[in-house]
C-alpha positions in Angstrom: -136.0 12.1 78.8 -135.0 12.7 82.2 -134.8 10.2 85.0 -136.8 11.1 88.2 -136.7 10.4 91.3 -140.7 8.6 91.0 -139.3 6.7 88.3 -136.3 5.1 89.9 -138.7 4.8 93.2 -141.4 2.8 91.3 -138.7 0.5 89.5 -137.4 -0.5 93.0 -141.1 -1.1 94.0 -141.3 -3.7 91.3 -138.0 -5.2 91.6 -138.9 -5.3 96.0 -142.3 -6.9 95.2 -140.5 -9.2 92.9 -138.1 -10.5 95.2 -141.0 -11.5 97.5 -142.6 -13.3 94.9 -142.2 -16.8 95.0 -143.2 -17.7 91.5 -140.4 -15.0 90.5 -137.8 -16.3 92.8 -138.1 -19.7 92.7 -135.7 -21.7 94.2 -133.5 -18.9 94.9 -134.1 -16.7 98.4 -133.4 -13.6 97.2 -135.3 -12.0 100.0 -132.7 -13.5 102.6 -129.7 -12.0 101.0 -127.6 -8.9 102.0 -127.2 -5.7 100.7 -123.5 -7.1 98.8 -125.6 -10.3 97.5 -128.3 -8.3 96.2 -126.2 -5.0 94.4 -124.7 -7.3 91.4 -129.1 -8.5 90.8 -130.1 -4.8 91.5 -127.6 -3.1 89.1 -128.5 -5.7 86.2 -132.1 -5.1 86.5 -131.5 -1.3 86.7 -129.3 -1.6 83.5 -132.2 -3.4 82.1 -135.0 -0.9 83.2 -133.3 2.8 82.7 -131.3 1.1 79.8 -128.1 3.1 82.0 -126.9 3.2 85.8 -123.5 4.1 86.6 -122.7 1.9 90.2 -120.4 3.0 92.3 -119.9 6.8 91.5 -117.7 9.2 93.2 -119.0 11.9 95.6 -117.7 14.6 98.1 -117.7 13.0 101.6 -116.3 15.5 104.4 -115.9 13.6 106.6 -113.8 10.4 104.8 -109.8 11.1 105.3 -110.1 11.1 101.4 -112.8 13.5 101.3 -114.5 11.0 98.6 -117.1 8.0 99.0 -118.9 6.2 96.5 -122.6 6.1 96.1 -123.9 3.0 95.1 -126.1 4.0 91.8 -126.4 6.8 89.5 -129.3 6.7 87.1 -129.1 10.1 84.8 -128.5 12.0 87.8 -130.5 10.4 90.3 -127.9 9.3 93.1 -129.0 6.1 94.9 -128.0 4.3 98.1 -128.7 1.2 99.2 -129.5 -0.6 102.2 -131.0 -4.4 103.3 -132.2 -5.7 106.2 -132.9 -9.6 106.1 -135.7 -11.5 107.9 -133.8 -12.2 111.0 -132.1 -8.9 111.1 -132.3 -6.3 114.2 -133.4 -2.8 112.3 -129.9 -1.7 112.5 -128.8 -2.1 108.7 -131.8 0.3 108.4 -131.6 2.8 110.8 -130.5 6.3 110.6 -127.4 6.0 112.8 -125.9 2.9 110.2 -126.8 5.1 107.6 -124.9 8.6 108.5 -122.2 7.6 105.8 -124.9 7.4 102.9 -126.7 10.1 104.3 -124.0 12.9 103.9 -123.3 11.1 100.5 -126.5 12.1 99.0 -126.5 15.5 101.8 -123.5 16.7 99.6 -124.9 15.1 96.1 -125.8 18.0 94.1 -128.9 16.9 92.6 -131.9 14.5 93.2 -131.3 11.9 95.5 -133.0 8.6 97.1 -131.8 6.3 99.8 -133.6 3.2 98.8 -134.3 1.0 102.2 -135.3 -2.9 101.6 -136.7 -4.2 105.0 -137.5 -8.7 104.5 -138.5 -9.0 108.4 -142.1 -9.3 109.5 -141.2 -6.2 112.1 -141.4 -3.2 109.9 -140.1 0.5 110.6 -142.8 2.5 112.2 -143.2 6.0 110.6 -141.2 7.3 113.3 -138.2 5.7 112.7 -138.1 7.3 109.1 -138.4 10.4 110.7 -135.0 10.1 112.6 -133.4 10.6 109.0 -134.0 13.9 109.5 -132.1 13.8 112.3 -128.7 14.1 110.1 -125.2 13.9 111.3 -122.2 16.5 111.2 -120.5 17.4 108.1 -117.7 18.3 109.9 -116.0 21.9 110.1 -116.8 24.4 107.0 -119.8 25.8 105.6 -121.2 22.8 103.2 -124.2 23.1 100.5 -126.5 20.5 101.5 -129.3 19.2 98.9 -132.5 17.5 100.2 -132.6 13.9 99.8 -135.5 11.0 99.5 -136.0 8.0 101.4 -138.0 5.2 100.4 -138.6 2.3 102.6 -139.8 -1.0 101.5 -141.2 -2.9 103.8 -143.7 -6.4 104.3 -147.0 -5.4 105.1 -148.8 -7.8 105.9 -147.4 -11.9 105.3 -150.7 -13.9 104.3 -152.0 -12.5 101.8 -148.8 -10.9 100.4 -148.7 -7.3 100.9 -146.3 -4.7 100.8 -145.8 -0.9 101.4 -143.8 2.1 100.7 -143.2 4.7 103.0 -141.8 8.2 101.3 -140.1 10.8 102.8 -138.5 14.0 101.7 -135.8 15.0 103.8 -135.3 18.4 103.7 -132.5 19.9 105.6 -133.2 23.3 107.4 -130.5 25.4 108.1 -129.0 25.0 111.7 -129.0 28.5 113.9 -125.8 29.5 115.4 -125.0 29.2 118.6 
């Protein structure tokens, strides 16, 4: 059976709304760690859930010197990226200008794709600021096949009672006109 993108979106739903859960947690604050605290916990529960991920997989990045980067996850051949911003974070670690780099990773990842965004402030992303991924950066000189690409951004809806959303995009790229 094949992996899909739904799939690995609704598995990072549960693992999102079990990080805010204090009975889950406990004693730990999982919700106030970074993105390189929280990949060891993510790729164990992915290993757990698919029964497979492959972290850390090589991909064609233009514009590295190496012309390689590394995408965080690959479940069957879903690529994932990840990103975190904690409670006291600006929304930097999630915007679309700190994310070129992961952006062009899953541009140029031939195949589904999904940049999974974890936001733990009480000041989520509007709509608009999902949009700007659209908005995506230069691949450098050459004529590149670009694939379309998912975000989904987790974010704190409301604090008291608990509540928490998903915003889904599908970032399509449309061919640039020449100039």
């Amino acid at each position: 059976m094949a992996v899909t993108v739904k799939a690995v979106r609704k598995a990072f739903g549960l693992l999102y709304e079990s990080i805010l859960d204090r009975n889950f947690r406990k004693t730990l604050d999982l919700n106030k760690w970074s993105e390189s605290e929280l990949l060891p916990l993510v790729r164990t529960f992915l290993l757990g859930y698919f029964g497979h991920c492959y972290p850390e997989e090589w991909v064609r990045l233009p514009s590295a010197p190496s012309e390689w980067g590394r995408i965080d996850f690959q479940i069957g051949d879903v690529a994932v990226e990840f990103a975190v911003r904690r409670p006291g974070d600006r929304k930097g670690p999630l915007s679309a200008k700190v994310n070129q780099t992961e952006m062009i990773k899953l541009l140029m990842y031939d195949g589904p794709a999904l940049l999974v965004l974890f936001d733990f402030s009480q000041h989520p992303f509007e709509e608009t600021d999902i949009e700007r991924f659209r908005d995506y950066p230069s691949l450098g000189r050459g004529n590149f096949k670009r694939s379309a690409f998912n975000v989904a951004y987790f974010h704190i809806k409301s604090a008291r009672p608990l509540t928490c959303g998903c915003i889904s995009k599908n970032i399509r790229i449309a061919k640039r006109s020449k100039r």
